[in-house]
C-alpha positions as CSV (number, residue, x, y, z in Angstrom):
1,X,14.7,7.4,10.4
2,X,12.0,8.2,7.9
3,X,14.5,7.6,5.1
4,X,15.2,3.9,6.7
5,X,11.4,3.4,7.2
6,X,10.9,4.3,3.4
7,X,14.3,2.2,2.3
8,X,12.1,-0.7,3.8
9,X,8.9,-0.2,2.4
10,X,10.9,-0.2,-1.1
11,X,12.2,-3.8,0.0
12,X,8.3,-4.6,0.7
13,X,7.0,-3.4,-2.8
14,X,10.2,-5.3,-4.4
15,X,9.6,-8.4,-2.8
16,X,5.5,-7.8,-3.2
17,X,5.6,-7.0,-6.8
18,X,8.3,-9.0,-8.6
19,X,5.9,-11.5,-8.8
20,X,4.0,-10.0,-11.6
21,X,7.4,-8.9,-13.5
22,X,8.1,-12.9,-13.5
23,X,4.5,-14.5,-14.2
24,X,4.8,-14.8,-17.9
25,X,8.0,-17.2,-17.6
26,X,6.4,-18.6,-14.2
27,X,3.2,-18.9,-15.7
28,X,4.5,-20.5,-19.1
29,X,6.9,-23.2,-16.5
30,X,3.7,-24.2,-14.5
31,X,0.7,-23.6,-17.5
32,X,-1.4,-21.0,-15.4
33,X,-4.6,-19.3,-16.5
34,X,-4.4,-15.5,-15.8
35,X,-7.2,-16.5,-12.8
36,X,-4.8,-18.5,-10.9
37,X,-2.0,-15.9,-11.2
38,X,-4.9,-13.0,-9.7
39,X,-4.9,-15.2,-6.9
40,X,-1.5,-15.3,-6.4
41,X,-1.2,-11.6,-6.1
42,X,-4.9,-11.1,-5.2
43,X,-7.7,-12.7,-2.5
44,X,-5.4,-15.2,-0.8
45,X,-2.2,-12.9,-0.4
46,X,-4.4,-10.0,0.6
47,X,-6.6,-12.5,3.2
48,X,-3.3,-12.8,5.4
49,X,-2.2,-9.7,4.7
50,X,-4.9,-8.1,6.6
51,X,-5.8,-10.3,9.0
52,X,-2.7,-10.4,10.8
53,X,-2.3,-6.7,10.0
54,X,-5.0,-6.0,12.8
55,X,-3.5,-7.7,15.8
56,X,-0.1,-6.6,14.6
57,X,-0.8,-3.0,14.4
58,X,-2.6,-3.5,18.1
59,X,1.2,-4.8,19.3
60,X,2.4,-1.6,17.5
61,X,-0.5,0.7,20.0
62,X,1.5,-1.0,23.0
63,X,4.9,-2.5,22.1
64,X,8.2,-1.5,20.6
65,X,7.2,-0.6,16.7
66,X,11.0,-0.2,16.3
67,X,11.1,-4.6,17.0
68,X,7.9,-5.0,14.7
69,X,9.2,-3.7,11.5
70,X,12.5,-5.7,12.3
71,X,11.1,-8.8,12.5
72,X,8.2,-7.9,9.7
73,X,11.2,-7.3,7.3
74,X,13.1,-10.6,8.0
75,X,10.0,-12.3,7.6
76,X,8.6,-11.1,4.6
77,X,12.4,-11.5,2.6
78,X,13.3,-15.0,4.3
79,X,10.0,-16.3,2.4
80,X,11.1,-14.1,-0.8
81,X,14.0,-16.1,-0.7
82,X,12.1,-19.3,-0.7
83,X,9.9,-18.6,-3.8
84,X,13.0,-19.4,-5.4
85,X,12.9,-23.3,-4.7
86,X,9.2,-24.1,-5.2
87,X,8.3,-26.8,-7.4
88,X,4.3,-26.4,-8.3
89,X,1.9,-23.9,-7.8
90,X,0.7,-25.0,-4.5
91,X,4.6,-24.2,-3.1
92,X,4.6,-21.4,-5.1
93,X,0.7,-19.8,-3.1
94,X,2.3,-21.2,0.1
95,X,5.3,-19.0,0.0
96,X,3.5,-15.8,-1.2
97,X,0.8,-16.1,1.9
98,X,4.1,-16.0,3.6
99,X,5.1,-12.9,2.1
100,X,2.0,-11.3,3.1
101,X,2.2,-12.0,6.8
102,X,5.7,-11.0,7.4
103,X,4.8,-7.9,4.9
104,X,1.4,-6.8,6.8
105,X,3.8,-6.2,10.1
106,X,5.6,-3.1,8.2
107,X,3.3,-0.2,7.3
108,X,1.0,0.3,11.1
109,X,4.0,0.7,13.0
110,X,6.1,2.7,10.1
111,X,2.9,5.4,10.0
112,X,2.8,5.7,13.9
113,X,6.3,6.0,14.5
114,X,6.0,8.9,11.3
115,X,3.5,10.8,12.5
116,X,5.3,10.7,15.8
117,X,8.6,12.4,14.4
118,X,6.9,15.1,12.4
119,X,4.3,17.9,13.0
120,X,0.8,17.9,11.9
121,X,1.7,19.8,9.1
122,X,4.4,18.4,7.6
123,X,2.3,14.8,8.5
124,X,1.3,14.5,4.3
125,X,4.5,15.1,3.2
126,X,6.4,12.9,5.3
127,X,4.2,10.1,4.7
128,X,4.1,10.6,0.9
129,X,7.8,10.5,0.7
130,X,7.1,7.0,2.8
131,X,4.9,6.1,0.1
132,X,7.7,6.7,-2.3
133,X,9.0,2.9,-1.0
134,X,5.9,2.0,-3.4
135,X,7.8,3.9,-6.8
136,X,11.0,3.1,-5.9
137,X,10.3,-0.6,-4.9
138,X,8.1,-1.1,-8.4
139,X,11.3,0.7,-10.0
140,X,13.5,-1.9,-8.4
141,X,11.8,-4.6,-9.4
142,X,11.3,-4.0,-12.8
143,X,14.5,-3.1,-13.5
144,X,16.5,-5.5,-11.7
145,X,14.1,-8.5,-12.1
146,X,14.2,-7.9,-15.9
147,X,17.5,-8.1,-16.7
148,X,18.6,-10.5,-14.0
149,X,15.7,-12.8,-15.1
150,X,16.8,-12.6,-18.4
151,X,20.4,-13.2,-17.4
152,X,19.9,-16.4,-14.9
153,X,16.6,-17.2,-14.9
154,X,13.2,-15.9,-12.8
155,X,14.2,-18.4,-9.7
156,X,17.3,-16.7,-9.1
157,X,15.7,-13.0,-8.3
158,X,13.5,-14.4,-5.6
159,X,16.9,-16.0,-3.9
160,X,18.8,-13.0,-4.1
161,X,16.0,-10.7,-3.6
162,X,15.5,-11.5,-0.2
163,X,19.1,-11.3,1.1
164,X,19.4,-6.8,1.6
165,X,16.1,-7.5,3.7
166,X,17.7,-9.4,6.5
167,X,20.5,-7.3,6.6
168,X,17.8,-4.4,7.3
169,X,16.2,-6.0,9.6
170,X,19.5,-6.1,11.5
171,X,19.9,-2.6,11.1
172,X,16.3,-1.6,12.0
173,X,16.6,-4.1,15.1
174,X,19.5,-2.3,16.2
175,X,20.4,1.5,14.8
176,X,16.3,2.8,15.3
177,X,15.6,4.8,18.7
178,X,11.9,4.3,19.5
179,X,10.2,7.8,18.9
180,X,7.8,9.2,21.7
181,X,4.3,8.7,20.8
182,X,2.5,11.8,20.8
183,X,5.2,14.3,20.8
184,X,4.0,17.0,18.1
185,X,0.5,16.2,19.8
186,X,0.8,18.0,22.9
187,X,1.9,14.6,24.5
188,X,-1.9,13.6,24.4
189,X,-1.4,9.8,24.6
190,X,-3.5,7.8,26.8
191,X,-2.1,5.4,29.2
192,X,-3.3,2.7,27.7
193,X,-4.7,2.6,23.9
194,X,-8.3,1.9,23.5
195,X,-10.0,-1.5,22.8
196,X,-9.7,-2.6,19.1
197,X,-13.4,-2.4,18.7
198,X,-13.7,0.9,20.4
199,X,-11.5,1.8,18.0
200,X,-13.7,0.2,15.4
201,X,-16.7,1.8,17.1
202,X,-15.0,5.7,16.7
203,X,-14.0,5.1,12.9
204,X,-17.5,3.7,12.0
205,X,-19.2,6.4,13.1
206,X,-16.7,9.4,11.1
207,X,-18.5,9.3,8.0
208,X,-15.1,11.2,6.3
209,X,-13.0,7.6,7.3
210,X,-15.7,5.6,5.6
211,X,-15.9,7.3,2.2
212,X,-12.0,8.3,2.5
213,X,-11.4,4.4,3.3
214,X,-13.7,3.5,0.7
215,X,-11.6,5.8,-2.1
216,X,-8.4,4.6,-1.4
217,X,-10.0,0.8,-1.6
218,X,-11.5,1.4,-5.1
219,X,-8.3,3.6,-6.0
220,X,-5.9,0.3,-5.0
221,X,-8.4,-1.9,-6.7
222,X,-7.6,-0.1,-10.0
223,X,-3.6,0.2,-9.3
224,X,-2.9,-3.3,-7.9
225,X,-5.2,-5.0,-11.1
226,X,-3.3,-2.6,-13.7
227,X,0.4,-3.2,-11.8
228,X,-0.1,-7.2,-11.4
229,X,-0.9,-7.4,-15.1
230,X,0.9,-4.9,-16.5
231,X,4.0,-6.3,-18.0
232,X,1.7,-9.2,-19.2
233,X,-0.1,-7.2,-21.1
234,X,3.0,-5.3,-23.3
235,X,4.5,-9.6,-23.5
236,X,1.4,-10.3,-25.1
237,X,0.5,-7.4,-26.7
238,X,3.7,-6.5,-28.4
239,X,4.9,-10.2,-28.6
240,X,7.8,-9.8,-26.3
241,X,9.8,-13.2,-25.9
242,X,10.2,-14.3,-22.2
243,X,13.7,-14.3,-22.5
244,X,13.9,-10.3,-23.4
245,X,12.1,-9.2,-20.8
246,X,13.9,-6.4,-19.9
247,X,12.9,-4.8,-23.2
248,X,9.8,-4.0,-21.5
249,X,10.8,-4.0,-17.9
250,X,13.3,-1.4,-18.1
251,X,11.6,1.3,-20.1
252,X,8.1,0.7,-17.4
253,X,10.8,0.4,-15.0
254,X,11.9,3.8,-15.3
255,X,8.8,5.4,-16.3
256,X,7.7,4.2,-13.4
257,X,10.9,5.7,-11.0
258,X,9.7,8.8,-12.7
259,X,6.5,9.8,-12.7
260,X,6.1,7.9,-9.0
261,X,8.3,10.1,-7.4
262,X,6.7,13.2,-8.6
263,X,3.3,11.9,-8.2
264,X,4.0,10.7,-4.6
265,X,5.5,14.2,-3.4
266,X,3.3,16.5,-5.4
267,X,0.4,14.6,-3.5
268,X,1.9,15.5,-0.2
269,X,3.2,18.9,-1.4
270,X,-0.1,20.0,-2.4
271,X,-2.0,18.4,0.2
272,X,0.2,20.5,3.0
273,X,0.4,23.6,1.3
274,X,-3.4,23.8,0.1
275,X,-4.2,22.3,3.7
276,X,-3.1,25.4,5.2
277,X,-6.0,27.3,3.9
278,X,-8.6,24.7,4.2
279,X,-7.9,20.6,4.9
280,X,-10.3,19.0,2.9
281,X,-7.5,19.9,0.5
282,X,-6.3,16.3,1.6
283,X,-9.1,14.8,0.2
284,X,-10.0,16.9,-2.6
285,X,-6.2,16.8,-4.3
286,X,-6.4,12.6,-4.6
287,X,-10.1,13.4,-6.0
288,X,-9.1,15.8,-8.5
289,X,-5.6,14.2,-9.7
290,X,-8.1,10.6,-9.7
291,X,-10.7,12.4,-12.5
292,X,-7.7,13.6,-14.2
293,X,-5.9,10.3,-15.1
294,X,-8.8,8.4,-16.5
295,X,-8.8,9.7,-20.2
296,X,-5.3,9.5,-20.4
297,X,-5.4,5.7,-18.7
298,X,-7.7,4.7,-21.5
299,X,-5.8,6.2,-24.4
300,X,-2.7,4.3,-23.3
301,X,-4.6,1.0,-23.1
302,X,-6.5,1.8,-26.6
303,X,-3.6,2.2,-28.8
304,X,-1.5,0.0,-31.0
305,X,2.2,1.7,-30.6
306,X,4.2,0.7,-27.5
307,X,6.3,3.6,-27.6
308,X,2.9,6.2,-28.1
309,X,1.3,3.7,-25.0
310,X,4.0,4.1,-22.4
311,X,4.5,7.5,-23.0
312,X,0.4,7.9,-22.4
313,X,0.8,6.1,-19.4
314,X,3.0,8.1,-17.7
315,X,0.4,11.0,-16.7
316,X,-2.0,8.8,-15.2
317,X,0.7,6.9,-13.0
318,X,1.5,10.2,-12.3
319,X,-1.7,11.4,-11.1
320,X,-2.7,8.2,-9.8
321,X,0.4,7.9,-7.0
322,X,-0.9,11.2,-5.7
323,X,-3.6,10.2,-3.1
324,X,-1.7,7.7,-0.2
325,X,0.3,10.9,1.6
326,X,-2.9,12.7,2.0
327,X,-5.4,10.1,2.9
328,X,-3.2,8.5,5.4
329,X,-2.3,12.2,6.5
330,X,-6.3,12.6,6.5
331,X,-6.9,9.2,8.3
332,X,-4.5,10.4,11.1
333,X,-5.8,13.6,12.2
334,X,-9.0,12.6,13.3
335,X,-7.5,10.6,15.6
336,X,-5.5,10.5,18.7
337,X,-1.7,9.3,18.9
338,X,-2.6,6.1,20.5
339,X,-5.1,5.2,18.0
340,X,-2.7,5.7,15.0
341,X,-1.2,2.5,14.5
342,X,-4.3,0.9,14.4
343,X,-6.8,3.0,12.3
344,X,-3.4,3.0,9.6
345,X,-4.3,-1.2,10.3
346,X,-7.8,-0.6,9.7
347,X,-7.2,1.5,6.6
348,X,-5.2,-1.3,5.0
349,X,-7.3,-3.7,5.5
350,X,-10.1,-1.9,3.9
351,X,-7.9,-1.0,1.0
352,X,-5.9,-4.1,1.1
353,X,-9.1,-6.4,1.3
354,X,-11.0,-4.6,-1.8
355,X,-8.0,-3.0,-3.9
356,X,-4.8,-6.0,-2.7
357,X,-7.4,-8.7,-3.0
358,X,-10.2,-8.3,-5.9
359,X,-8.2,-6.0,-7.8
360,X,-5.5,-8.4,-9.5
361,X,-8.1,-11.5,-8.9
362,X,-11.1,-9.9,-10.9
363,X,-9.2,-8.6,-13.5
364,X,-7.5,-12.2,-14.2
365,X,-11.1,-13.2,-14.2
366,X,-12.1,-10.7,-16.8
367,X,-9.5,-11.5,-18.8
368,X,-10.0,-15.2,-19.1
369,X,-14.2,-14.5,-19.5
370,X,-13.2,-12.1,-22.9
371,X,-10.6,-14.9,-24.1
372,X,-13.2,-16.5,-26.0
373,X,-14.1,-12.7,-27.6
374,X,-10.8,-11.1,-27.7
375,X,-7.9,-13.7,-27.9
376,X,-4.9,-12.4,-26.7
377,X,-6.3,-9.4,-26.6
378,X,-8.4,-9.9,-23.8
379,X,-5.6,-8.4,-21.3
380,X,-6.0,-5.5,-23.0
381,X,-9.8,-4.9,-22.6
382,X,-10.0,-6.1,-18.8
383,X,-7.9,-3.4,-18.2
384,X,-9.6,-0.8,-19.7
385,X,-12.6,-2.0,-17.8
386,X,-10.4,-1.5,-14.3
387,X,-10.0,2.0,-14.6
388,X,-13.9,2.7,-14.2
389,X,-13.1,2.1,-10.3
390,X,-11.0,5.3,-10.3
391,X,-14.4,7.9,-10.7
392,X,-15.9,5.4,-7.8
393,X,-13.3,6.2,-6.1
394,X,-13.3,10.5,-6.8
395,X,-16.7,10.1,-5.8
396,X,-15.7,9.2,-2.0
397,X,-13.0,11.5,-1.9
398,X,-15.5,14.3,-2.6
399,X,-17.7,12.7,0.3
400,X,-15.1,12.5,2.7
401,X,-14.1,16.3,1.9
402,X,-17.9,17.1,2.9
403,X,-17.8,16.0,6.6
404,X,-13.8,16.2,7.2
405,X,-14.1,19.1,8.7
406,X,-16.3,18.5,11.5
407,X,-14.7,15.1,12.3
408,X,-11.8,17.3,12.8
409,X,-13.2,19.5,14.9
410,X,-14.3,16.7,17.1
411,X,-11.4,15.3,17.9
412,X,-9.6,18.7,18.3
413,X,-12.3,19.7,21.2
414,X,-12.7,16.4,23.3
415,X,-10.8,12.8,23.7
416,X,-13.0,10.2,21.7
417,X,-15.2,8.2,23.4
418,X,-12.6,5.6,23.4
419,X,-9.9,7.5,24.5
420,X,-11.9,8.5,27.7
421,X,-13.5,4.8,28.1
422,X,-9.3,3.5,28.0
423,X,-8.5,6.0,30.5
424,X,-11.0,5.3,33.2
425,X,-10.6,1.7,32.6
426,X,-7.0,2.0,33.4
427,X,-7.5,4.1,36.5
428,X,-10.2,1.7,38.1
429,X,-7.5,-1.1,37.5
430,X,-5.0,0.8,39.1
431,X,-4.5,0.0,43.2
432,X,-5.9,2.1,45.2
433,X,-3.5,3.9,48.1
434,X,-4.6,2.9,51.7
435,X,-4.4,6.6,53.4
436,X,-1.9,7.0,55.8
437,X,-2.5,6.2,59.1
């Protein structure tokens, strides 16, 4: 199961980020300023993403998350399919808030139904091979919109892109066995999951979910302005014509395939095997590897040979794809199993919301403010600029490492205050036996 689950959230990063492989020729077609095309990836895909994300992952606390991630996937590729056959931009923002909505049905349940088939300590590496889908869906699109872009033009990967994820939905809908919630968890699942704000209520007031929420926002905000932009920036940097795109696509591409893959599992690896020892090694291993990528993320943005850039870049996408296993891993334990579906909800929309939604849109801003300054070189400086929000980000990992602990401890010793609240809610509604007679 967890290698369909992951096959799927590849089809949800293919789908999610072929848009930014194809923006110069779309861009070019339908004269767009690097603003507009942040919003495209940025605010208003990320608005729908995670406000439907919330009542979604609440049908994933109480319904079949087997169903959910069926229909999320035949959602998200039927409107893939459509980006093909817009006209002007409007069509073209339309479609992608479609995307987002069928998209934001996929990761809650996948996470709950993961930490459901795997122990607690084998939670970060499962979920960081999940993560993998990112890599591998990046990969995917990169390679494949390249050359077939280059082939039969940009509006002909968005048709045939979203044909495999119907097919999975059929296979999802009807191959998955739903997984018993709680079952490494001493079967500790409520009989009915608490009420979204009490849920809301409980994370608020773990001071490790805040600033481990908070570093995984900042961390995205970087990742998702650097990924929509990237390929723009080697186009225009290096003067790559738009119908060679696979010059550049393929070489990213496979870096890309790479270091992702090693990133992603070392995360988890690490995180597990430190973890055993202490867990705040969840949070300190995204902190450290964070720190680490910065001077290398500058270098490859500061020099003036592709070839000497991509291979600078490597190291920091490396490091960079280490932190998602071990905060959703982190994120997970100081809850209980009913409450999984929706913290991973509340999670996303946190990092979604800062990292989905300002991080492509505010680094098209930049870029268009330096225009005047830098030319076509502005791309180029904005960012440079981006990668500051990766030591934000370290800083909150750190934070959440200080009070982990105890917030572990918590919810190891007692049911949360929600938990309890849901279960004598659902005995008073329950009627009462008449004694026998």
């Amino acid at each position: 199961m967890l290698g369909i689950l992951t096959f799927v959230y590849t089809m949800n990063f293919v789908d999610r980020q072929i848009l930014s492989v194809l923006q110069e020729p779309i861009r070019a077609e339908f004269n767009l300023s690097d603003t507009q095309l942040g919003l495209l990836q940025g605010i208003t895909f990320a608005l729908f993403y995670v406000t439907v994300g919330i009542p979604i992952a609440r049908w994933a606390d109480v319904g079949n998350r087997r169903n959910i991630v069926a229909l999320a996937v035949g959602t998200w590729s039927l409107m893939t399919s459509l980006t093909g056959f817009v006209q002007n931009y409007l069509q073209l923002l339309l479609v992608r808030i479609g995307v987002g909505v069928g998209e934001s049905g996929g990761s809650p349940p996948s996470h709950s139904m993961i930490s459901d088939l795997f122990q607690p300590s084998e939670r970060a590496r499962a979920l960081a091979i999940y993560s993998m889908g990112i890599t591998f869906g990046i990969f995917l699109a990169y390679v494949f919109g390249g050359w077939v872009s280059d082939n039969f033009g940009w509006r002909t990967v968005f048709i045939v892109l979203g044909v495999p994820g119907v097919i999975i939905a059929f296979v999802v809908r009807f191959t998955f066995i739903e997984p018993k919630r709680g079952a490494y968890d001493g079967g500790a699942t409520a009989n009915k999951p608490p009420p979204v704000m009490d849920v809301v209520h409980y994370l608020a007031s773990r001071k490790s979910f805040l600033h481990l929420s908070m570093g995984s926002a900042l961390h995205a905000f970087t990742g998702y302005g650097i990924g929509a932009f990237l390929i723009s920036f080697y186009v225009r940097s290096y003067h790559i014509p738009h119908d060679n795109l696979s010059q550049i696509t393929l070489p990213i591409g496979i870096i890309i395939g790479v270091a992702g893959v090693i990133g992603n599992y070392a995360g988890g690896y690490l995180a597990d095997r430190l973890g055993e020892r202490d867990k705040r090694w969840h949070l300190w291993v995204p902190a450290a590897s964070t720190l680490i990528a910065i001077p290398f993320a500058f270098a490859a943005f500061a020099v003036n040979n592709l070839n000497l850039s991509l291979a600078l870049y490597a190291l920091p996408l490396m490091l960079g794809t280490m932190y998602l296993g071990p905060v959703i891993a982190s994120a997970h334990g100081i809850v209980s199993p009913p409450m999984r579906a929706l913290t991973s909800a509340i999670l996303f929309f946190i990092l979604n919301l800062i990292g989905l939604g300002l991080g492509p849109t505010l680094l098209g801003l930049t870029s268009d403010l330096l225009k005047p300054v830098f030319g076509m070189e502005s791309l180029r400086y904005a960012m440079m600029i981006a990668f500051t929000g990766y030591a934000w980000s370290a800083v909150h990992y750190f934070m959440a490492a200080r009070y982990y602990r105890q917030d572990l401890e918590r919810v190891s010793n007692t049911l949360s205050h929600a938990d309890r609240k849901a279960s004598l809610v659902y005995r008073l509604l329950q009627p009462r036996r008449r004694p026998k007679a």
